[in-house]
C-alpha positions, 0 to 999 in steps of 0.5 A, a space after each residue: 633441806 627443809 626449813 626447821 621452825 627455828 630459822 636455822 636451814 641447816 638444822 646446825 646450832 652454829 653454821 658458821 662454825 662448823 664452816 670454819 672448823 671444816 677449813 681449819 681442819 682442811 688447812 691443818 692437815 695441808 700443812 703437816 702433809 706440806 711438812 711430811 713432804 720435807 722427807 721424799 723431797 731430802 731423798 728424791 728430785 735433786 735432795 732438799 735444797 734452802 730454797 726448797 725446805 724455806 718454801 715449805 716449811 714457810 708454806 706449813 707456817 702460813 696454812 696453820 697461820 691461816 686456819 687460826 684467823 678464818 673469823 676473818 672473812 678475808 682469811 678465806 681469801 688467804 687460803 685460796 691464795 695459799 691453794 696456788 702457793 701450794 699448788 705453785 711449789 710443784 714447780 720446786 718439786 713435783 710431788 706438790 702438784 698433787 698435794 695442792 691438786 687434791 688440798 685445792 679440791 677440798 679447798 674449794 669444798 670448803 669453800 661451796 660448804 661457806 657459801 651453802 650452809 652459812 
């Protein structure tokens, strides 16, 4: 990429929005596929039990939490963290370990788009 005569090496008004804006999103979307997964956990892998549905309903609440405070630097590191706690709930049933696999990917996409462009 070239340097444009205004500073901005990214060609981008706001960089650090557009930063934030694609975790946010990033981050929203894991949380409705985190709430989506209450259904096929309820019907297969031994049904939904409390412990199960509290992980992930508290999982969704967290990720939405998160989204609205990456102003924040330190936001940053609560979703990666929040990316093992996904990835952490595999263990409570299966299906999320590809839900945090793939959400970890974009994750870390984010996270090289933070590091590149801002």
């Amino acid at each position: 990429m070239s340097e444009d005569p205004g500073g901005r090496p990214s060609g981008l008004r706001d960089p650090a929005r557009a930063v934030r804006s694609v975790a946010a999103a990033a981050l929203s979307l894991e949380a409705l596929t985190v709430l989506l997964a209450l259904a096929p956990v309820a019907k297969l892998g031994g049904g939904l039990t409390a412990a199960r549905g509290t992980a992930l309903v508290t999982l969704s609440v967290l990720l939405i939490l998160t989204a609205g405070l990456l102003r924040r630097p330190w936001a940053y590191l609560l979703g990666s963290v929040l990316q093992l706690a996904v990835c952490a709930a595999g263990l409570l049933t299966p299906a999320m370990f590809v839900v945090g696999g793939v959400f970890g990917l974009v994750w870390i996409y984010a996270l090289w788009l933070r590091r590149t462009i801002s």
